[in-house]
Legacy VTK file of the C-alpha trace (Angstrom):
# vtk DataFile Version 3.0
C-alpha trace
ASCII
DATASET POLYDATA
POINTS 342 float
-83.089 90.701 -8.128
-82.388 87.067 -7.581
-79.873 85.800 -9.213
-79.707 82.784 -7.847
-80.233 79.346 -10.047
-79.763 75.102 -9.121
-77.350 74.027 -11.473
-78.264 69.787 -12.697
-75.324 68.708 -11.521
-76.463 69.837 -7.600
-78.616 66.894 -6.061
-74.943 64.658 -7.216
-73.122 66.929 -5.377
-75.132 66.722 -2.251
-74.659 62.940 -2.844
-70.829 63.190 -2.315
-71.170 65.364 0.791
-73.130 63.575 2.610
-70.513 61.299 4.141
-69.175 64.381 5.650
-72.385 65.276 7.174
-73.137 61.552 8.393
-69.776 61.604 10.082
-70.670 65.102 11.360
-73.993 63.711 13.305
-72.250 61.071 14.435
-69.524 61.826 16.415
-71.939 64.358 17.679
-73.761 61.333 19.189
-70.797 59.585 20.173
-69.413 62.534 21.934
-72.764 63.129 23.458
-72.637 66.701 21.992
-76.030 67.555 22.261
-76.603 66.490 25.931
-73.089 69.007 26.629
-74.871 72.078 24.366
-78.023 72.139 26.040
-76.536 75.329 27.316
-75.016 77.612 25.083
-71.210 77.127 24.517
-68.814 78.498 21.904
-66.311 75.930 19.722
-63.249 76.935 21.959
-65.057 75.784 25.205
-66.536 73.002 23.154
-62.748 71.531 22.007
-61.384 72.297 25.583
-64.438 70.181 27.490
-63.861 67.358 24.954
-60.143 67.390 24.323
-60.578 68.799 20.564
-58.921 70.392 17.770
-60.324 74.046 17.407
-60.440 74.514 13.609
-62.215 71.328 13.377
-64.702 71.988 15.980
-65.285 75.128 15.029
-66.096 73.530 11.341
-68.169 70.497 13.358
-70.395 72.920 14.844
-71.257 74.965 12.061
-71.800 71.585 9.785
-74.350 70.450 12.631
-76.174 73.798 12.452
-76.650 74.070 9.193
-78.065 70.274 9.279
-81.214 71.967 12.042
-79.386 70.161 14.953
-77.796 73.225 16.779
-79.118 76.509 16.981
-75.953 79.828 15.990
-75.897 82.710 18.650
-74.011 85.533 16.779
-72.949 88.297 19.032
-73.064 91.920 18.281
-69.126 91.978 18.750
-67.839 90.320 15.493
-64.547 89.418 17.545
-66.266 87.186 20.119
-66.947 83.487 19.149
-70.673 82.190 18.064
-72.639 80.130 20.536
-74.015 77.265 19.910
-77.263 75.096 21.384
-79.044 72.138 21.038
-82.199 72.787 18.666
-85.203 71.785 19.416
-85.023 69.365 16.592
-82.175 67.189 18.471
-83.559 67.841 21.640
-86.672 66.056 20.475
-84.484 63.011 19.286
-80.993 62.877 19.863
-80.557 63.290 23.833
-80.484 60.975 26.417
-83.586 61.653 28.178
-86.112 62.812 25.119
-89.059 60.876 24.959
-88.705 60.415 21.399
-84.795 59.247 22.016
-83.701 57.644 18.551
-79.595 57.707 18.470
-79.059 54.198 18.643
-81.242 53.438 15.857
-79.576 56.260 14.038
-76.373 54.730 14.086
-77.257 51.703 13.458
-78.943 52.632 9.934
-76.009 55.452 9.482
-72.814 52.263 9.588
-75.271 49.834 8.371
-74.899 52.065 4.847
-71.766 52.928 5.089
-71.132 49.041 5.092
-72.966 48.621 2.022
-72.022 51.200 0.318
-68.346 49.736 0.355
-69.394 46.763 -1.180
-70.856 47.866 -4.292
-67.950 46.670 -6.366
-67.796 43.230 -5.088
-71.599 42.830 -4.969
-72.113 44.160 -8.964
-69.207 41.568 -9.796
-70.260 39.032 -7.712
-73.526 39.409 -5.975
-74.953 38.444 -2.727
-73.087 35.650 -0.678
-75.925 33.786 0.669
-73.702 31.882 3.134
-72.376 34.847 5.123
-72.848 34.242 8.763
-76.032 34.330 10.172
-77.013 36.671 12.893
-75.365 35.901 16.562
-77.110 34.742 19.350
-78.781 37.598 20.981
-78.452 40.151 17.997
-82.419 39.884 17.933
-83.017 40.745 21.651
-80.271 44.102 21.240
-81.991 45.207 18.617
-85.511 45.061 19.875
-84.169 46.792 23.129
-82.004 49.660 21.186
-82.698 50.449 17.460
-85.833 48.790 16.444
-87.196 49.749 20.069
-86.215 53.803 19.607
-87.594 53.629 16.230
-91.151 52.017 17.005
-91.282 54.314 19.614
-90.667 57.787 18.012
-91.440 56.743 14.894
-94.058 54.387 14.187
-96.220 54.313 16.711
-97.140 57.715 15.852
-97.875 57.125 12.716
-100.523 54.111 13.595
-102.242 55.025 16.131
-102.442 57.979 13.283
-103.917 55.684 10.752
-106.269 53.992 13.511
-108.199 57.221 13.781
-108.399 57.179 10.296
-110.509 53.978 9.962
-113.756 52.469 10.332
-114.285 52.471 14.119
-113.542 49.526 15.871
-115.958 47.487 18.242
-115.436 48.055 22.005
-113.948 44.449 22.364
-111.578 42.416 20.410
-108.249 40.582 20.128
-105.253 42.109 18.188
-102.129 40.927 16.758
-99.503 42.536 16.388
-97.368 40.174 14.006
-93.806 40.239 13.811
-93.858 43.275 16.039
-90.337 43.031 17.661
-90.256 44.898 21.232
-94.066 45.282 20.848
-94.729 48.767 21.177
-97.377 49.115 18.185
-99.213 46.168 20.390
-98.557 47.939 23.330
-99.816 51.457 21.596
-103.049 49.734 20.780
-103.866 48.095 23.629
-103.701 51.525 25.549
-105.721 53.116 22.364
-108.460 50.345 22.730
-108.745 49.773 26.346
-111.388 46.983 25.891
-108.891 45.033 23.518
-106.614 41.694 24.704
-103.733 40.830 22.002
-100.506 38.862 21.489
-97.415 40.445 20.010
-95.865 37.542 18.135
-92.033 37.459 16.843
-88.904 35.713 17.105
-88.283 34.226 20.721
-85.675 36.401 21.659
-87.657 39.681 20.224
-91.128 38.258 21.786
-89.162 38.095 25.319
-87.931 41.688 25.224
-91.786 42.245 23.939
-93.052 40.707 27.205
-90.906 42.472 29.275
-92.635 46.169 27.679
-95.746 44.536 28.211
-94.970 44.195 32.370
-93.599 47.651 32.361
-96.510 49.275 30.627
-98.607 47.118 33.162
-100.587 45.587 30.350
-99.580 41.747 31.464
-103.162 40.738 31.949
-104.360 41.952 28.506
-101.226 41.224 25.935
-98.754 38.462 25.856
-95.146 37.922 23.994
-95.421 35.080 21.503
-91.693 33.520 20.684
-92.361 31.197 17.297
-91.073 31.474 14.098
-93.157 32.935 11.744
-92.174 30.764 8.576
-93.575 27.858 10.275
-95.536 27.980 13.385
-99.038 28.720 14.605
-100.166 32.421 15.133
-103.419 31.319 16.811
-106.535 32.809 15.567
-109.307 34.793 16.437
-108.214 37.817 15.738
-109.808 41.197 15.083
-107.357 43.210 14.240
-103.747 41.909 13.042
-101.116 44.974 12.223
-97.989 43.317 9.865
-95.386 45.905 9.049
-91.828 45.089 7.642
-92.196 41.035 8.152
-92.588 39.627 4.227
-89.367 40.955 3.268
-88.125 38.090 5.397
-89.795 35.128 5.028
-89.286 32.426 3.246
-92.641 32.238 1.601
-94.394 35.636 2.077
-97.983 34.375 0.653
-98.230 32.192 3.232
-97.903 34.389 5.888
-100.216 36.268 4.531
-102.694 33.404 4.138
-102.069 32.429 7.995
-102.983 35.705 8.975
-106.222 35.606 6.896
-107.199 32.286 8.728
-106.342 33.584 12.048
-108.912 36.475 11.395
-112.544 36.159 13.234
-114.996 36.536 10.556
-115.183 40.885 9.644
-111.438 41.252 10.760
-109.281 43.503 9.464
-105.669 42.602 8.341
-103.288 45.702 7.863
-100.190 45.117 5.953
-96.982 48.023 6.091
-94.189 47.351 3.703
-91.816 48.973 1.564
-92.184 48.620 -2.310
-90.503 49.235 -5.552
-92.369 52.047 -7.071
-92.322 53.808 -10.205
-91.569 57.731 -9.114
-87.964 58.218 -8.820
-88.115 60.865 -6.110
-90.257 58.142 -3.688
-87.571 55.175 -4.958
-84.559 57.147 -4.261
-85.751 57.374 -0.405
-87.173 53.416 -0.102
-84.103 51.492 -2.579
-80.786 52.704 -0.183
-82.444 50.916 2.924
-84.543 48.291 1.170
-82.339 46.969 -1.556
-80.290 44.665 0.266
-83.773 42.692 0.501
-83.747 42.175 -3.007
-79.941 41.673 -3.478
-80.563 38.672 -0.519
-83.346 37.229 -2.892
-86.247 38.087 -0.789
-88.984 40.087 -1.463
-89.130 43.648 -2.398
-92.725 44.290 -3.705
-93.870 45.084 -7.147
-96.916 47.706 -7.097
-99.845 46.013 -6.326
-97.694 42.993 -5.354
-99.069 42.651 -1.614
-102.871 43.445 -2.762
-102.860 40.672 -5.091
-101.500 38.106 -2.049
-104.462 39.914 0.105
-107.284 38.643 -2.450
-105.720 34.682 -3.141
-105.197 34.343 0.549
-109.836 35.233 0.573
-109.185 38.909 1.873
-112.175 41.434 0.357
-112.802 45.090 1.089
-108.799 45.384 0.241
-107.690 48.951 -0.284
-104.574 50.833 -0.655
-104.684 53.286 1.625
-101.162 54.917 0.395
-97.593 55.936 1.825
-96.897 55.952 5.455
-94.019 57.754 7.002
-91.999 54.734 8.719
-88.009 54.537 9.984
-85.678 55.084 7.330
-88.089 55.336 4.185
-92.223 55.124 3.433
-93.627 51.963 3.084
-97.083 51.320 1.545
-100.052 50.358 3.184
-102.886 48.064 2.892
-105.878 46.996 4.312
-108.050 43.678 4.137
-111.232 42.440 5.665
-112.003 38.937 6.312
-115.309 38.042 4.832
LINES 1 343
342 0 1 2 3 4 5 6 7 8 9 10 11 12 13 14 15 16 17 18 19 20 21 22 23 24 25 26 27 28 29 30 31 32 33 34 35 36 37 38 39 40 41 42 43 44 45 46 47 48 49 50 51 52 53 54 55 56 57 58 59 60 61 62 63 64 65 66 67 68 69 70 71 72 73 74 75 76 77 78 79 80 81 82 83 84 85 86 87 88 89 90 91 92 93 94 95 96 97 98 99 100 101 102 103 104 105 106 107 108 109 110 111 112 113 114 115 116 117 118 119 120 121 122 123 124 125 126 127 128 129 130 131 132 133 134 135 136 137 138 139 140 141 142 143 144 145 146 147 148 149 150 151 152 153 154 155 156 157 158 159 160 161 162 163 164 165 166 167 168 169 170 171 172 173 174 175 176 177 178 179 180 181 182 183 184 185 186 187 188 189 190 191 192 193 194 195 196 197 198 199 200 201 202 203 204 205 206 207 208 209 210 211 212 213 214 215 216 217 218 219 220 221 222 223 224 225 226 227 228 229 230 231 232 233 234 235 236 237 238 239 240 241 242 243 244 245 246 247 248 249 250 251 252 253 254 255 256 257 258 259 260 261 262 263 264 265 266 267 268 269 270 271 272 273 274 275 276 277 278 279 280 281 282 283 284 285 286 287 288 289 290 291 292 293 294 295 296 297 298 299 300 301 302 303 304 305 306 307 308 309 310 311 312 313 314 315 316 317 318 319 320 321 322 323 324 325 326 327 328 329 330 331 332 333 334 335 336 337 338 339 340 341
């Protein structure tokens, strides 16, 4: 008989341990843990290799197994110490050579919160100071190479050269766009999907340079180029077939007219595919999109409404627009939606 029952009160509970298990994960990545356990150790060689207490390692261990991230040997001999080995799950992401490598962007999100989250009080009382400091010289570039560049690449390029298959086929030949694309990897993704394709992958200067440099390495110099400019004001060129648009209008200054620009940069039958997080009305979906995408609306910008972004498709002339739902993205689903130029 199974007695067992999930009291209300649970999912709150799970809230207030979560810190522990955030600080678990990442000291394991600081401590490059899961590199060290990709053959089987116990917690007293674990604390002796990295100079550790053995109570709390022992504790560490068993936290990061029960999170899917190390596999438990028990032995038959209940006086001999567990093992412990990297599971396939952090082999996949959280070691230095995976393919899929996504620590850095990890800890980025991980402090990122933890920063917020201690300034709850002050913003409720006070709200947002719009004249903090803006971003240092740079920032942009190290975070196209590191965070945003591990999470395009195990992430969400995945999930769009998932959607591609998904749609109307596409002619042999065209021009893509891959607009506010960072290091470029979706553009790069598609360019090696549709080998008869040329494109641009347009962003910030100092993102559009580290884009240019993935476009030499992936040896796809005479068919893409990096596009510095800034996207509240410049010229996207035109004569596009295909432009991709994921997390950029939460940005901008004036979102609609991005999206108009990107309408008029369309050749005539183009398709314009927009990715962004929303408000939505199921609390489940909201409590996994409003933890990473509420400072956008605490800074004023924009956080879309339901049909919000389909709305700015059809003023800006889009037609054929469709909702074609939730896409898995980094840190939380974002909706997506498609638009053809007539």
């Amino acid at each position: 008989m199974n007695f067992h029952t999930s009291h209300p009160l649970q999912p709150f509970w799970n809230i207030a341990a979560a810190p522990i298990q955030t600080q678990a994960l990442e000291q394991a990545l600081v401590l490059g843990l899961f590199d060290r356990l990709r053959q089987p150790a116990d917690a007293g060689t674990v604390a002796q290799d990295l100079k550790l207490d053995l109570t709390a390692t022992s504790l560490w261990l068993d936290l990061l197994w029960s999170l899917e991230l190390l596999s438990r040997q028990l032995p038959v001999d209940v006086s001999v110490q567990p093992r412990y080995v990297t599971s396939p799950l952090a082999l996949r992401y959280f070691v230095d050579d995976a393919g899929e490598h996504c620590s850095q962007g990890w800890l980025y999100r991980a402090r990122f919160l933890t920063r917020f989250a201690g300034q709850w009080q002050t913003l409720l009382r006070y709200g947002f100071d719009s004249k903090g400091q803006a971003a240092p010289q740079g920032s942009w570039a190290q975070a196209a190479r590191e965070q945003i560049g591990q999470e395009q690449r195990a992430v969400t390029v995945p999930a769009v050269l998932r959607l591609i298959d998904t749609l109307p086929p596409l002619p042999e030949a065209g021009c893509l766009l891959d607009l506010g694309g960072g290091p470029g990897h979706v553009g790069i993704a598609l360019a090696q999907r549709l080998p008869g394709w040329r494109g641009v992958l347009c962003d910030q200067p100092e993102a559009a340079e580290v884009a240019q440099e993935n476009i030499q390495a992936a040896g796809l110099a005479d068919r893409l180029q990096g596009l510095g400019c800034d996207l509240n004001t410049d010229d996207i060129g035109n004569g596009y077939d295909l432009i991709w648009c994921s997390a950029v209008l939460h940005f901008l200054h004036d979102p609609e007219a991005l999206v108009r620009k990107a309408t008029a940069a369309l050749n005539p039958g183009g398709l314009l595919l927009l990715a962004h997080a929303e408000q939505v009305d199921d609390p489940a979906m909201a409590a996994r999109v409003l933890p990473f995408y509420g400072t956008v609306a605490l800074r004023g910008n924009l956080l879309p409404q339901p049909g919000e972004i389909a709305r700015m498709m059809a003023k800006a002339g889009l037609t054929e627009i469709q909702s074609l739902g939730h896409v898995d993205f980094p840190m939380a689903p974002v909706c997506l939606h498609m638009g053809r130029r007539p």
